[in-house]
PDB file of N, CA, C and O in Angstrom:
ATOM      1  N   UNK A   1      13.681  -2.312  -4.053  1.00  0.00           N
ATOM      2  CA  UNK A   1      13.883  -1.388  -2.975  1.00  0.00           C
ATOM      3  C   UNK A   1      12.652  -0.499  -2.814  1.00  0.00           C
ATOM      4  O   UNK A   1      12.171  -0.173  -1.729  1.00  0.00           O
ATOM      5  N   UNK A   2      12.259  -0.190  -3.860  1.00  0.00           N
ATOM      6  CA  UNK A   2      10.927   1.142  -4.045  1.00  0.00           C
ATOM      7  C   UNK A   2       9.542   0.057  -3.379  1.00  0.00           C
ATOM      8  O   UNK A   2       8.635   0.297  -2.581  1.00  0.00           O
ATOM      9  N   UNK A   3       9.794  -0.753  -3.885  1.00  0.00           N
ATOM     10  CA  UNK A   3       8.487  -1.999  -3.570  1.00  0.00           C
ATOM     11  C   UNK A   3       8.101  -2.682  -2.072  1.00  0.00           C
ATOM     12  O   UNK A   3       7.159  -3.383  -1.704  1.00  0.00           O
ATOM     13  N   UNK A   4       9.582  -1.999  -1.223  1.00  0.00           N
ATOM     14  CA  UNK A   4       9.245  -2.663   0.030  1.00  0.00           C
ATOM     15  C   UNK A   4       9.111  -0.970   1.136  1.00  0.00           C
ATOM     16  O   UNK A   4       8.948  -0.803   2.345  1.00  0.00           O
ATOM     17  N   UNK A   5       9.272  -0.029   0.007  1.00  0.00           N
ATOM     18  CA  UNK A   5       8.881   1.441   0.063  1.00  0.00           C
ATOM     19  C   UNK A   5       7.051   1.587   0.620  1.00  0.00           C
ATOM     20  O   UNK A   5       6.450   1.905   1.645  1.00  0.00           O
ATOM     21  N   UNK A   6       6.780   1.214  -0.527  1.00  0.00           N
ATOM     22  CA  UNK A   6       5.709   1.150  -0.864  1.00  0.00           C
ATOM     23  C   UNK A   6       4.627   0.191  -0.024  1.00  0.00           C
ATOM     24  O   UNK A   6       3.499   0.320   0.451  1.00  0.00           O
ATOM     25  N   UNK A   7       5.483  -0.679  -0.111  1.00  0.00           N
ATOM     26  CA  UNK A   7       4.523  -1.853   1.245  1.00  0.00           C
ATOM     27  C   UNK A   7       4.595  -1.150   2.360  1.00  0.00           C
ATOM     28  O   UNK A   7       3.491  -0.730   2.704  1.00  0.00           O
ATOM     29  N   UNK A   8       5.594  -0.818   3.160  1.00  0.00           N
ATOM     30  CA  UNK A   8       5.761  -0.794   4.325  1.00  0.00           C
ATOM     31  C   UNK A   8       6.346   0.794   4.542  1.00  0.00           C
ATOM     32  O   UNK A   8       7.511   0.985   4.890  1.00  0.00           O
ATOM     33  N   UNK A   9       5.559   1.709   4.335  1.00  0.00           N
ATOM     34  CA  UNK A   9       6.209   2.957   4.556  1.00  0.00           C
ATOM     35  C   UNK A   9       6.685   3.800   5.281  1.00  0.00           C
ATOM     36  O   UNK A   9       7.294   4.811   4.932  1.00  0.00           O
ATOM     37  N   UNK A  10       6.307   3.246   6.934  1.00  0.00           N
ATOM     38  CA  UNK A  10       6.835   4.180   8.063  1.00  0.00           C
ATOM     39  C   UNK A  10       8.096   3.496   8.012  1.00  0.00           C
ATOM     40  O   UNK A  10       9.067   4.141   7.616  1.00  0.00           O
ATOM     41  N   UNK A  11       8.270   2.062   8.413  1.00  0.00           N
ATOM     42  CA  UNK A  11       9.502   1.477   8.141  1.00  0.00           C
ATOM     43  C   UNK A  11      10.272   2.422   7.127  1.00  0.00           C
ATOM     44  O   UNK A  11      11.166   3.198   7.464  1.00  0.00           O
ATOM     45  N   UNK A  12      10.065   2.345   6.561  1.00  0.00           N
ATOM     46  CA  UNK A  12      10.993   2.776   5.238  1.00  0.00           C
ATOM     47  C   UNK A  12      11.312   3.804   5.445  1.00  0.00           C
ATOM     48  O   UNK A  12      12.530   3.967   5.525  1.00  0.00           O
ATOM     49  N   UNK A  13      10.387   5.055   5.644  1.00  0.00           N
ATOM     50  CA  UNK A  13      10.650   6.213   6.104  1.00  0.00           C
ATOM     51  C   UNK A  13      12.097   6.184   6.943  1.00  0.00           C
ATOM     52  O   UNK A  13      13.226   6.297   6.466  1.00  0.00           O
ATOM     53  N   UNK A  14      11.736   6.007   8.263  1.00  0.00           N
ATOM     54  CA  UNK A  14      12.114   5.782   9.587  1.00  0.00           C
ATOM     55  C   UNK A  14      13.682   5.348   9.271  1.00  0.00           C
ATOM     56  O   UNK A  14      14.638   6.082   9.524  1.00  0.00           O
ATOM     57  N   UNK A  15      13.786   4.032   8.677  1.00  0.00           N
ATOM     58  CA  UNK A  15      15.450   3.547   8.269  1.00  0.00           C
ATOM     59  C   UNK A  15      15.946   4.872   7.264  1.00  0.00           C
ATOM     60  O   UNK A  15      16.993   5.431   7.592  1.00  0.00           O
ATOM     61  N   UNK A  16      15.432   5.222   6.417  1.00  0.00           N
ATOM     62  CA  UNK A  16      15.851   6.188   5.903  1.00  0.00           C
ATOM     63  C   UNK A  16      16.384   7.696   6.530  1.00  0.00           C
ATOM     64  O   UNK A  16      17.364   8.296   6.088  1.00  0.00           O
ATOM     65  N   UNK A  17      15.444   8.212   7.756  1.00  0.00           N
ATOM     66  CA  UNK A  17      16.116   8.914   8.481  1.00  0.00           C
ATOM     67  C   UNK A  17      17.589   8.669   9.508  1.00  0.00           C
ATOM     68  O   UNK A  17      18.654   9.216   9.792  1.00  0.00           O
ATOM     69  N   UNK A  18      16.644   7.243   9.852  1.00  0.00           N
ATOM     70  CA  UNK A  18      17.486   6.838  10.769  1.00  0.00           C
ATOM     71  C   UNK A  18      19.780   7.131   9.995  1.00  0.00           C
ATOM     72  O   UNK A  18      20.824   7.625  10.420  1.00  0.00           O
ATOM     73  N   UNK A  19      19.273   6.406   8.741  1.00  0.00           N
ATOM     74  CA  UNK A  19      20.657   6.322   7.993  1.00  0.00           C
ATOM     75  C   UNK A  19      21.375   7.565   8.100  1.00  0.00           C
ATOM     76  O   UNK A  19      22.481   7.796   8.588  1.00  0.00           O
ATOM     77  N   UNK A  20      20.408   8.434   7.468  1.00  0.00           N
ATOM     78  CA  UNK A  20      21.028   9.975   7.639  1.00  0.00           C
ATOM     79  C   UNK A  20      20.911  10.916   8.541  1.00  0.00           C
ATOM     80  O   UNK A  20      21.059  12.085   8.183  1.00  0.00           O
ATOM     81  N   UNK A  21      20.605  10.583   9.982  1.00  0.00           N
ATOM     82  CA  UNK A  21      21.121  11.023  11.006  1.00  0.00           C
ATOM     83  C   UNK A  21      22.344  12.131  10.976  1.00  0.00           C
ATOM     84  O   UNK A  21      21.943  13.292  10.905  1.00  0.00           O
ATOM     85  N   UNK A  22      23.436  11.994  11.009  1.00  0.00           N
ATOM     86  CA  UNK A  22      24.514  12.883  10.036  1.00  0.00           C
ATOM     87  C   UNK A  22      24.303  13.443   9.648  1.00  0.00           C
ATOM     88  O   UNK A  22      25.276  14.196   9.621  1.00  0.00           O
ATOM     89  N   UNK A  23      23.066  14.109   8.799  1.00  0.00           N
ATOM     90  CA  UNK A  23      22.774  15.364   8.106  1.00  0.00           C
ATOM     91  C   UNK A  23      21.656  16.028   8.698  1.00  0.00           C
ATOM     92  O   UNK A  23      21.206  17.127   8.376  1.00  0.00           O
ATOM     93  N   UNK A  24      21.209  15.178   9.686  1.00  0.00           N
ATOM     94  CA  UNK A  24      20.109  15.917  10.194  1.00  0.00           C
ATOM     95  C   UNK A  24      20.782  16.829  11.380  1.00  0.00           C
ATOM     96  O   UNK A  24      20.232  17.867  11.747  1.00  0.00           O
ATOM     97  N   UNK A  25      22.156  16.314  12.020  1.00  0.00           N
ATOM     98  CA  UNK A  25      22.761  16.522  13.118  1.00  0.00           C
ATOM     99  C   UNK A  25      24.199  17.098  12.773  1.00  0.00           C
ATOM    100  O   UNK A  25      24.958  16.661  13.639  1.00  0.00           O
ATOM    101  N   UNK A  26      24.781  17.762  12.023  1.00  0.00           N
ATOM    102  CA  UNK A  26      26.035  17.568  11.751  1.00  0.00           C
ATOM    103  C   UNK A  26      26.779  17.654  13.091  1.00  0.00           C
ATOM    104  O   UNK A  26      27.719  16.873  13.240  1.00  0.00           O
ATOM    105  N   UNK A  27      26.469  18.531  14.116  1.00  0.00           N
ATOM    106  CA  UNK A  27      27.373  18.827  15.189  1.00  0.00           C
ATOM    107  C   UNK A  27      27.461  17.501  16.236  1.00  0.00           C
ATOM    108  O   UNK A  27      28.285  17.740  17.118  1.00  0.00           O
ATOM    109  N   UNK A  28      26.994  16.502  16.344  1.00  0.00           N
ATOM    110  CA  UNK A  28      26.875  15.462  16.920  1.00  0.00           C
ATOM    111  C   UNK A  28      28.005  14.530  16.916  1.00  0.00           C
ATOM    112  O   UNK A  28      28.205  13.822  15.928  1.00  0.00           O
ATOM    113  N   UNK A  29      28.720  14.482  17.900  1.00  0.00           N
ATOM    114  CA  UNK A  29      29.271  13.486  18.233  1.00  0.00           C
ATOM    115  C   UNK A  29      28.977  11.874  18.081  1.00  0.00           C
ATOM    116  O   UNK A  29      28.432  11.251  18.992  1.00  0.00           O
ATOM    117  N   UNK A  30      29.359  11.295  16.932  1.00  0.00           N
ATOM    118  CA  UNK A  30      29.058   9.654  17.301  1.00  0.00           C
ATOM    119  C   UNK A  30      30.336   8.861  17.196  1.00  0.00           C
ATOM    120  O   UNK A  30      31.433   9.135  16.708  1.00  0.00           O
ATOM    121  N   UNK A  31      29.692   7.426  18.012  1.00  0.00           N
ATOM    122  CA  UNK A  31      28.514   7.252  18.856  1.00  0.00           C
ATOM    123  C   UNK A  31      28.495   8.030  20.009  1.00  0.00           C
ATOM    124  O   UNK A  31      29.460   8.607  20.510  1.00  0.00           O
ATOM    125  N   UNK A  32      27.227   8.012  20.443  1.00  0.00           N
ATOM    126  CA  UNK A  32      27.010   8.580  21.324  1.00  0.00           C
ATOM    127  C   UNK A  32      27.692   8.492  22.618  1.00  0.00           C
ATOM    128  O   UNK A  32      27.530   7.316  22.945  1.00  0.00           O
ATOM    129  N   UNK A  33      28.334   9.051  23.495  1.00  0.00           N
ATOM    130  CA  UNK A  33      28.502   8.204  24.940  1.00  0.00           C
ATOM    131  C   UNK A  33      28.074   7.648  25.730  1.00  0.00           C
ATOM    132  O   UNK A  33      28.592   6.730  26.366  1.00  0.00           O
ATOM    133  N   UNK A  34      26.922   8.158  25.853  1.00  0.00           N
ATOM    134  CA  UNK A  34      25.555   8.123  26.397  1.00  0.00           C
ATOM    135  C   UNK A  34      24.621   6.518  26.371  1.00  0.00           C
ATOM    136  O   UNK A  34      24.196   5.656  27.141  1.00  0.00           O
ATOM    137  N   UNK A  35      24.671   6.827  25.062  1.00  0.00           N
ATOM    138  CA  UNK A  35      23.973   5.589  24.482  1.00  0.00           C
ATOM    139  C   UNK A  35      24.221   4.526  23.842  1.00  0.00           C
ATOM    140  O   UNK A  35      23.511   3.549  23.605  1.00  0.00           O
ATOM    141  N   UNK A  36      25.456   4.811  23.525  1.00  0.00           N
ATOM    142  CA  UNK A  36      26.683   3.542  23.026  1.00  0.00           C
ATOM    143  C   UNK A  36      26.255   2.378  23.321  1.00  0.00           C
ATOM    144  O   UNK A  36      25.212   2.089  23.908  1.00  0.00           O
ATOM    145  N   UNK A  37      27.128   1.640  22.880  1.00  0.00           N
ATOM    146  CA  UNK A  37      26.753  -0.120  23.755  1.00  0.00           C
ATOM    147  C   UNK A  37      28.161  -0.592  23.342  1.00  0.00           C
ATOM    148  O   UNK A  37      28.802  -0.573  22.291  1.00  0.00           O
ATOM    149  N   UNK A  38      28.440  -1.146  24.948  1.00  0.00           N
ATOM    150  CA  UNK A  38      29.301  -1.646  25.313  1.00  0.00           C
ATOM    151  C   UNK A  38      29.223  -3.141  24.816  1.00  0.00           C
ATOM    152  O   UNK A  38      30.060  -3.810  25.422  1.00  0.00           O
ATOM    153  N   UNK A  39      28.578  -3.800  24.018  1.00  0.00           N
ATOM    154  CA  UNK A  39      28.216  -5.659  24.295  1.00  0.00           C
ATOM    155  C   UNK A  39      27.845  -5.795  22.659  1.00  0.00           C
ATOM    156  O   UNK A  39      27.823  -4.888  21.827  1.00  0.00           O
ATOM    157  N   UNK A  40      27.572  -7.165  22.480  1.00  0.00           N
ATOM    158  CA  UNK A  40      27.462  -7.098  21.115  1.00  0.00           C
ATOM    159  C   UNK A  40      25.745  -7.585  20.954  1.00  0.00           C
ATOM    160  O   UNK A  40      25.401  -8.668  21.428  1.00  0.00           O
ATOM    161  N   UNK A  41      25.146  -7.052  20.538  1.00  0.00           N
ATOM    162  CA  UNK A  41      23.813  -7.295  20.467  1.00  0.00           C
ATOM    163  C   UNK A  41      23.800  -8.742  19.551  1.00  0.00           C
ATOM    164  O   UNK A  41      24.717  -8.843  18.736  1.00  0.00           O
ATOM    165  N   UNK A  42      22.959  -9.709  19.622  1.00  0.00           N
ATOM    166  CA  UNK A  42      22.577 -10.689  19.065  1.00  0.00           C
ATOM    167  C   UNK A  42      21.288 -11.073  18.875  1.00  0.00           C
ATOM    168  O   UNK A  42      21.140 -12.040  18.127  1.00  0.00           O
ATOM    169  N   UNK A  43      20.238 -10.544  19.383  1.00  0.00           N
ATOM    170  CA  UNK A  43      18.999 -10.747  19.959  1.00  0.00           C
ATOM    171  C   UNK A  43      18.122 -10.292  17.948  1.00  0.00           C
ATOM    172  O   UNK A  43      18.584  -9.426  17.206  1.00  0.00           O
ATOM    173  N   UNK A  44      17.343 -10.855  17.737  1.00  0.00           N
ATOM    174  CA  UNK A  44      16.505 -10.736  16.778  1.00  0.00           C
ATOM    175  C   UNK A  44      15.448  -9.633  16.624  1.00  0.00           C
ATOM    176  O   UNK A  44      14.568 -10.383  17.048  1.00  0.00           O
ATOM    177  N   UNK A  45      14.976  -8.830  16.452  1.00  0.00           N
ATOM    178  CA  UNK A  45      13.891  -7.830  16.823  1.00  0.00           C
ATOM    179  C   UNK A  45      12.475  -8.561  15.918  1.00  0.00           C
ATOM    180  O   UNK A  45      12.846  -9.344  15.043  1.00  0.00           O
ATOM    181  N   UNK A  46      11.363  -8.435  16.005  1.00  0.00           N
ATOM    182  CA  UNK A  46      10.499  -8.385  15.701  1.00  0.00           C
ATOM    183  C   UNK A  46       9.534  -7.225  15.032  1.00  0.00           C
ATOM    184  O   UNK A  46       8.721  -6.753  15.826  1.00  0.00           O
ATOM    185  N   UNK A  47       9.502  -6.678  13.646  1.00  0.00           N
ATOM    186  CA  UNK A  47       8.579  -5.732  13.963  1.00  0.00           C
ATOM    187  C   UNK A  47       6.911  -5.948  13.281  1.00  0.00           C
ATOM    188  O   UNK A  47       6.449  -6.809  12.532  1.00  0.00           O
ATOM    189  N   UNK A  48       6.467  -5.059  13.760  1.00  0.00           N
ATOM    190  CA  UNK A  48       5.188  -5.061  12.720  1.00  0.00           C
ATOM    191  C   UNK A  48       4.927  -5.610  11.557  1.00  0.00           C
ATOM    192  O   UNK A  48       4.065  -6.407  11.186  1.00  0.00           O
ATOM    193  N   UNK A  49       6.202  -4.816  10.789  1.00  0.00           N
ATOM    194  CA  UNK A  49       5.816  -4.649   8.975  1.00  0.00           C
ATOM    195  C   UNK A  49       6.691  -5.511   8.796  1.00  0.00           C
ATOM    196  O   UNK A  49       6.581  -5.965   7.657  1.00  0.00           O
ATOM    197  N   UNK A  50       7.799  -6.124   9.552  1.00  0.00           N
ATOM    198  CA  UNK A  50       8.572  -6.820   8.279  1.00  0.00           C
ATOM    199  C   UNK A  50       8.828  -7.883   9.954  1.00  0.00           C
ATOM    200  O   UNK A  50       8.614  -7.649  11.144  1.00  0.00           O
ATOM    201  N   UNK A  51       9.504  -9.329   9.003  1.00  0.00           N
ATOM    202  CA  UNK A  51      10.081 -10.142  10.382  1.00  0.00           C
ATOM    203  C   UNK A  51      11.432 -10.261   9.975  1.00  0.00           C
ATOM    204  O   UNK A  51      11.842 -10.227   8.815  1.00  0.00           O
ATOM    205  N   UNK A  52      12.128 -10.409  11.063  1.00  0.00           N
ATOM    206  CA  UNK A  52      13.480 -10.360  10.385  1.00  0.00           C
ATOM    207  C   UNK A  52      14.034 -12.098  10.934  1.00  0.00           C
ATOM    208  O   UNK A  52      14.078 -12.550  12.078  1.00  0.00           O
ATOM    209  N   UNK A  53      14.381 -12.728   9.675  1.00  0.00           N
ATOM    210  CA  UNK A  53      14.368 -14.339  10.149  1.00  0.00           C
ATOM    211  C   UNK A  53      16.274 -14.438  10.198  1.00  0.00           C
ATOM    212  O   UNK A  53      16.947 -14.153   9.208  1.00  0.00           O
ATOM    213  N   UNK A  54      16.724 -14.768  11.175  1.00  0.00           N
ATOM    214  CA  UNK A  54      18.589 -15.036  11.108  1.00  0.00           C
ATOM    215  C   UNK A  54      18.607 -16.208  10.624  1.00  0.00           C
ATOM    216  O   UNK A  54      18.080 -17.179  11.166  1.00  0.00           O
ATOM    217  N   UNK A  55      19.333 -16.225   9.355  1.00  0.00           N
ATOM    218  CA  UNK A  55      19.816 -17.849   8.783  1.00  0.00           C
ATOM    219  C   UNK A  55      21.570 -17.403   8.457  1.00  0.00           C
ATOM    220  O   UNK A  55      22.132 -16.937   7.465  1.00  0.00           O
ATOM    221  N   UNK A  56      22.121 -17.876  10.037  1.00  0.00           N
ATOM    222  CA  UNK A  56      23.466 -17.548   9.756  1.00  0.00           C
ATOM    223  C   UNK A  56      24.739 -18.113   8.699  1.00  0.00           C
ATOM    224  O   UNK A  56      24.954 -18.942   9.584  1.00  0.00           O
ATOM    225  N   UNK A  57      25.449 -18.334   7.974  1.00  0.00           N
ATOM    226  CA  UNK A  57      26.306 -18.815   7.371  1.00  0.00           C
ATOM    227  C   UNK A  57      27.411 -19.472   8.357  1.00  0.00           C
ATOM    228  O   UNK A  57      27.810 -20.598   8.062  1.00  0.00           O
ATOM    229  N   UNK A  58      27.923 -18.841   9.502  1.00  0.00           N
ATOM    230  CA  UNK A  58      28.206 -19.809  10.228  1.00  0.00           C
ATOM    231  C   UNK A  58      28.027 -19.875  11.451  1.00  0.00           C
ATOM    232  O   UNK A  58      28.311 -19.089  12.355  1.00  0.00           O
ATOM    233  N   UNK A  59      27.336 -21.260  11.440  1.00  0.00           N
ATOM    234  CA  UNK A  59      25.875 -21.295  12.692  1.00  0.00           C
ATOM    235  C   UNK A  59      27.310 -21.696  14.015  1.00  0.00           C
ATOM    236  O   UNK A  59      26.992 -21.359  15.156  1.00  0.00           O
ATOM    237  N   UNK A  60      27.984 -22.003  13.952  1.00  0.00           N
ATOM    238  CA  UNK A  60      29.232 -22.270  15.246  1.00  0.00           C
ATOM    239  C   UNK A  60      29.689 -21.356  15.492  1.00  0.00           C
ATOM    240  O   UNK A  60      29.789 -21.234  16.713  1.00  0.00           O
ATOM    241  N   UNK A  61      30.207 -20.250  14.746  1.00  0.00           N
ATOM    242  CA  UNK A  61      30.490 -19.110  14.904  1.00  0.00           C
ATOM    243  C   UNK A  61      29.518 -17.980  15.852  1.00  0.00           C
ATOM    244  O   UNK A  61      29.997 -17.464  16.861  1.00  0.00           O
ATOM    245  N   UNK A  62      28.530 -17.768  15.525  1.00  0.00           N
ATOM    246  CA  UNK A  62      27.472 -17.096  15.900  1.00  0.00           C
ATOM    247  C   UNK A  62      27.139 -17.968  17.328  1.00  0.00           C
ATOM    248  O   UNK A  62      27.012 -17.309  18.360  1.00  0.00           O
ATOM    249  N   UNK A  63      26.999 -19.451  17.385  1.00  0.00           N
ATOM    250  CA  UNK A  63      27.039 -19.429  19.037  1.00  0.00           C
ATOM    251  C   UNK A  63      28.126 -19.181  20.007  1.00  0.00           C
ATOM    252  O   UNK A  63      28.138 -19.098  21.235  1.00  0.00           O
ATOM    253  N   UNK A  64      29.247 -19.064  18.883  1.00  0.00           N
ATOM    254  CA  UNK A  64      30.269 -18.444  20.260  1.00  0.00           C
ATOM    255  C   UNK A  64      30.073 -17.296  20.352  1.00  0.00           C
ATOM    256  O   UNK A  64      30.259 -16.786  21.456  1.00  0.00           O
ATOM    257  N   UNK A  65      29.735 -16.663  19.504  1.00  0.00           N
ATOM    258  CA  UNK A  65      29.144 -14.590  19.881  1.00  0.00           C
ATOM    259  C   UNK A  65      28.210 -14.721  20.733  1.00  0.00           C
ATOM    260  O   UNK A  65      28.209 -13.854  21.607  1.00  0.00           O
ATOM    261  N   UNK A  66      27.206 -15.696  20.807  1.00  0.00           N
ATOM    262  CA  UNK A  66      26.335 -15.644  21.202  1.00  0.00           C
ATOM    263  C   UNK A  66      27.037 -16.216  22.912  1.00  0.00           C
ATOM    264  O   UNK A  66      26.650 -15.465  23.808  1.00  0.00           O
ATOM    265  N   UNK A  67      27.723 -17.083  23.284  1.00  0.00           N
ATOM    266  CA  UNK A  67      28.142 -17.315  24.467  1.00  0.00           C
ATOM    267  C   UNK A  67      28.894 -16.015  24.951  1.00  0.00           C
ATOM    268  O   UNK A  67      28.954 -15.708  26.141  1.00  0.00           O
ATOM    269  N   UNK A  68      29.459 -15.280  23.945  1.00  0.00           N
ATOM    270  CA  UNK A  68      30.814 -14.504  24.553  1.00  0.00           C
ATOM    271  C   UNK A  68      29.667 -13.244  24.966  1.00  0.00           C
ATOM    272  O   UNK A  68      29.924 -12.288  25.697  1.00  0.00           O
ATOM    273  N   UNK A  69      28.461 -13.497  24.353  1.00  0.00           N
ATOM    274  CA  UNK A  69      27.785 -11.724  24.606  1.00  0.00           C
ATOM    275  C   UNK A  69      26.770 -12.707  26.394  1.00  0.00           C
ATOM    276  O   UNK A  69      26.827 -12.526  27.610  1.00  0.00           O
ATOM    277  N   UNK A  70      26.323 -13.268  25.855  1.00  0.00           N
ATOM    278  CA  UNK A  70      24.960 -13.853  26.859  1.00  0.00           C
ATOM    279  C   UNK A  70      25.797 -14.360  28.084  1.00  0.00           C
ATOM    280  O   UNK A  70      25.754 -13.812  29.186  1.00  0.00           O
ATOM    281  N   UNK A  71      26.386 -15.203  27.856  1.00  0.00           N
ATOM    282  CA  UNK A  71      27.009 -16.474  28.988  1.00  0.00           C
ATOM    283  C   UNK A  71      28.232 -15.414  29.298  1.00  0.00           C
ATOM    284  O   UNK A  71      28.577 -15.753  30.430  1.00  0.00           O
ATOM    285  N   UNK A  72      29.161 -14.197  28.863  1.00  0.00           N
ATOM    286  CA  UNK A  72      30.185 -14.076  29.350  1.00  0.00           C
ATOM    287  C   UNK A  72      31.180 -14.931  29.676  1.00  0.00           C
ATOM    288  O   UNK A  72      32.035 -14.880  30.560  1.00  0.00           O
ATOM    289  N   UNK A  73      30.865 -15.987  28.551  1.00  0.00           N
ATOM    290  CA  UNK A  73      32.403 -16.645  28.850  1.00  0.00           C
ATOM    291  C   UNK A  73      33.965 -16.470  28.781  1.00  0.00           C
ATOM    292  O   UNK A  73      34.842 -17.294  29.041  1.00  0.00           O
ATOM    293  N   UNK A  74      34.057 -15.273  28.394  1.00  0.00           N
ATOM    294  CA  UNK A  74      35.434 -15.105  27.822  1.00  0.00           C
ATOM    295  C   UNK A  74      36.151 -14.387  29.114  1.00  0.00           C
ATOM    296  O   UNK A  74      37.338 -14.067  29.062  1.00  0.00           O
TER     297      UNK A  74
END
């Protein structure tokens, strides 16, 4: 954990605030209303310091999330 600290430190930083949000904010309403999300995100991000690779456990499963969020099939 300290080692990917150390590599990659704004990352690290950053998730670390991000987590404790809650203490930075106590009076805050979450989620937000505002900024909520209505849909289920599926999409992969890319960043700088780290890649984030999806190797799902169940790959049939995940394309029906993936139809029910993208295609709106349901």
């Amino acid at each position: 954990m300290f080692t990917f600290g150390l590599k990659c430190p704004v990352t690290y930083i950053d998730a670390f605030l991000a987590n404790n949000f809650g203490f930075w904010y106590p009076d805050v309403i979450l989620p937000d209303p505002v900024t909520s999300q209505n849909y289920i995100e599926t999409s992969i991000k890319t960043y700088e310091s780290i890649k984030i690779e999806r190797n799902s456990l169940m790959p049939e499963l995940e394309k029906l999330y993936d139809k029910i969020a993208i295609d709106t099939v349901q």
